[in-house]
C-alpha positions in Angstrom: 30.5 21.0 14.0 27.1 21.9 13.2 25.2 23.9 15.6 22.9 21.5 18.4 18.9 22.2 16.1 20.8 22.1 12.7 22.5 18.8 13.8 19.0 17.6 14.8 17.3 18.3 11.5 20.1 16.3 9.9 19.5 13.3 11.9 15.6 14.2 11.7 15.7 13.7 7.6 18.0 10.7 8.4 14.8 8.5 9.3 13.3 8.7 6.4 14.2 5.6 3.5 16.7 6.4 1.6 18.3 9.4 2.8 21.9 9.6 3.6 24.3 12.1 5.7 24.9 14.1 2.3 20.7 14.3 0.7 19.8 14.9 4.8 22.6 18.2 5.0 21.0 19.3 1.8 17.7 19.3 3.3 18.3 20.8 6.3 19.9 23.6 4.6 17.2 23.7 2.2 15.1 24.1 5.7 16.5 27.1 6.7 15.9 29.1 3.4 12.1 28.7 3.8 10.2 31.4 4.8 8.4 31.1 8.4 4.9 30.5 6.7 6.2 27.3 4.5 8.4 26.1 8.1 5.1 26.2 10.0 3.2 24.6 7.3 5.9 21.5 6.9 6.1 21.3 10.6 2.2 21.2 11.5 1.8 18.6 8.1 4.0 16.4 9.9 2.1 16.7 13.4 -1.3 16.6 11.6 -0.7 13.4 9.6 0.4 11.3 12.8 -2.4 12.8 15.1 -5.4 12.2 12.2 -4.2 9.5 9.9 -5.3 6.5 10.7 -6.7 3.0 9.2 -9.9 2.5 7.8 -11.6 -0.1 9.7 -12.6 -1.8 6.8 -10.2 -2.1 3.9 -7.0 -1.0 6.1 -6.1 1.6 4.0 -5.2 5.3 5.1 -7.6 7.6 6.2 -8.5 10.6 8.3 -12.5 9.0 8.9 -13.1 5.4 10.1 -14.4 4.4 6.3 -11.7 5.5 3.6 -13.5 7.4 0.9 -13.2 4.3 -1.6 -15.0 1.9 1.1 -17.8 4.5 2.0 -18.4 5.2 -1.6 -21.7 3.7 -2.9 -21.3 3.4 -7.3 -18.0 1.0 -6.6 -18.5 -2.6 -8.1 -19.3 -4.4 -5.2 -18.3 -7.4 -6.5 -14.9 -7.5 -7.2 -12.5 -7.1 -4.2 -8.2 -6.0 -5.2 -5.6 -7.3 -2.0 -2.7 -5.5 -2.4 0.4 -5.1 -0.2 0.7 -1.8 1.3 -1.6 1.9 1.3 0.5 2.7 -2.0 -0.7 0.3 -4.1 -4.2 1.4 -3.7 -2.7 4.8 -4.8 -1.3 3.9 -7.8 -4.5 1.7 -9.0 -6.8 4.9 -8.2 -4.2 7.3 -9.9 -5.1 5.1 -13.5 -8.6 5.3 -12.9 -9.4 1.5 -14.7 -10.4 -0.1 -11.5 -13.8 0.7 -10.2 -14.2 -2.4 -7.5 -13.2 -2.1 -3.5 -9.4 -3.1 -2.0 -8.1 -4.6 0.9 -4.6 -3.6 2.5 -2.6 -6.3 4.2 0.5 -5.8 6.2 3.0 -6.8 3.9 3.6 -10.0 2.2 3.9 -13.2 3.8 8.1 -14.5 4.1 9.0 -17.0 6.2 12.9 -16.4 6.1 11.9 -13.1 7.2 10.0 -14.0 10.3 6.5 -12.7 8.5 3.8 -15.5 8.8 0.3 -15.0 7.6 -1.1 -13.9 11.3 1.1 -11.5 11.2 -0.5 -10.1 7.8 -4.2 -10.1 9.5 -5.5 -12.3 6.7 -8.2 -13.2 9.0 -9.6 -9.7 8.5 -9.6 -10.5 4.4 -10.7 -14.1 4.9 -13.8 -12.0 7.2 -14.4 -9.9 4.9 -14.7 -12.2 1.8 -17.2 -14.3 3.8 -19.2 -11.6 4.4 -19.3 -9.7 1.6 -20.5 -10.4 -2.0 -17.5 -10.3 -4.2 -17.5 -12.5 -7.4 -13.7 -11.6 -8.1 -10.3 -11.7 -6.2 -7.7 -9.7 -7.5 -3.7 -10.3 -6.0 -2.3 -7.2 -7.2 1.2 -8.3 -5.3 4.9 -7.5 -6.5 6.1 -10.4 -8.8 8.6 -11.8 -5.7 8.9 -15.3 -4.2 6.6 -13.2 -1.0 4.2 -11.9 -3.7 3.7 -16.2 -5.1 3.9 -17.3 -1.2 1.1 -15.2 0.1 -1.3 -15.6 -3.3 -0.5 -18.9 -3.5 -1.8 -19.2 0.2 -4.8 -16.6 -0.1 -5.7 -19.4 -3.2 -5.5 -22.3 -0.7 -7.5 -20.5 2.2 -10.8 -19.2 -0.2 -10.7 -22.0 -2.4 -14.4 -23.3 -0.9 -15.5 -20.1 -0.7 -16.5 -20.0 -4.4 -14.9 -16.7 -5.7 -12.7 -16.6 -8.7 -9.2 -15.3 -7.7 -7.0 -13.9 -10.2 -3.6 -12.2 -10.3 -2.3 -9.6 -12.1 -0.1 -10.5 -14.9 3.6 -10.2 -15.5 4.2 -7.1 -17.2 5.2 -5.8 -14.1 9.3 -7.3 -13.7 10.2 -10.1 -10.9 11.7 -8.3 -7.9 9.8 -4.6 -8.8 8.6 -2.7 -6.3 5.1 -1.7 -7.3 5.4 1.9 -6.9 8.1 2.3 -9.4 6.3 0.2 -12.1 5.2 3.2 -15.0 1.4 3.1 -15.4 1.3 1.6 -18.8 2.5 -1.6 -17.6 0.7 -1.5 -14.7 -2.6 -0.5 -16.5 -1.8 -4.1 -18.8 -0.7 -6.5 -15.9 -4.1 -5.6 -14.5 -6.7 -5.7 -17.4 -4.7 -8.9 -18.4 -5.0 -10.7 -14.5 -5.1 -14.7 -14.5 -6.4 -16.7 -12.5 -4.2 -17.8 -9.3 -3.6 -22.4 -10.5 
C-alpha cells in the first residue's frame, strides 16, 4: 500500500514506547513535510546520540565524556549520594534545582517475578562506590512499587555496617507512578520530606 521507504519510516517510529500503526503514519507523514535541512538534522541527531552517548564511568548516568558533568563537577555536596532507577530520574531532580549532592544510576529495580536480581542491577558498583567515597547520606529516590520497597529494602540490608544514614523519599509521589510523570511540586516535597529506610 504504501510505497517500500515510507513503509519503513512507519515501522521505524514503531520502535519507539508507545507508538502505534496510527501516531507512527502520522509521523512519517509529518516526515515528509520537513524541509531537507530539519531531515538531515533529525537523521544525524539520531546517528550522533548512539555513536557519542555513552555512560559515565562513575555514576552510570548519560554522557558524551567518561565523567557526566554532575560527577566532574567540584561545588556538589560530597556527602550525600541519590540512587535512583534510570538516566531520567537524575533529569528530573536537576530540572528542580533543590538537590545539590552526587547520584548513582542503577539498571532498573530489582523484581524477582521478572527475572531481575540485584547482579543484574550492578549494585556492586554502588556498594564500591559507597565504600569508597565519603557520603554521610543515602537517598532512594525509587518509584513507590513493590520493585521500588524490594531493591531499598535490600540496598538498607547490604550498607547497614557501613555507617551511612539511608533515607527514602517520601510518599507524595502515588504507589505504582512512574517517576517521570510525577509534577515537580510533589516531587520537590517527597524529597525535602525523605525518611529513613526501617
Amino acid at each position: 500500500m504504501y510505497p517500500k521507504s515510507l513503509k519503513n519510516l512507519i515501522e521505524s517510529f514503531k520502535f519507539m514506547p508507545g507508538v502505534g500503526e496510527k501516531t507512527a503514519e502520522r509521523m512519517a507523514f509529518s516526515v515528509i513535510e520537513l524541509d531537507d535541512e530539519k531531515v538531515d538534522f533529525f537523521s544525524n541527531s539520531i546517528i550522533e546520540i548512539k555513536k557519542k552517548l555513552r555512560r559515565c564511568t562513575l555514576c552510570n548516568s548519560l554522557t558524551e565524556s567518561e565523567l557526566c558533568d554532575i560527577c566532574s563537577n567540584k561545588l556538589r555536596d560530597e556527602s550525600v549520594l541519590c540512587v535512583v532507577e534510570d538516566p531520567k530520574s537524575v533529569i528530573l531532580f536537576e530540572r528542580l534545582g533543590i538537590f545539590n549532592g552526587f547520584y548513582h544510576v542503577l539498571n532498573g529495580l530489582i523484581s524477582p517475578l521478572d527475572g531481575i536480581n540485584p547482579e543484574d542491577i550492578e549494585l556492586d558498583r554502588l556498594i564500591d562506590r559507597i565504600r569508597n567515597g565519603n557520603f554521610k547520606e543515602i537517598i532512594l529516590a525509587f518509584k513507590p512499587s513493590i520493585e521500588g520497597e524490594t531493591t531499598s529494602l535490600y540496598i538498607k540490608k547490604i550498607i547497614d555496617d557501613l555507617n551511612v544514614s539511608v533515607t527514602k523519599i517520601a510518599s507524595g509521589v502515588p504507589m505504582g507512578a512512574d517517576m517521570e510523570y510525577i509534577d515537580a511540586i510533589t516531587l520537590e516535597r517527597a524529597l525535602s520530606d525523605r525518611k529513613n529506610v526501617e
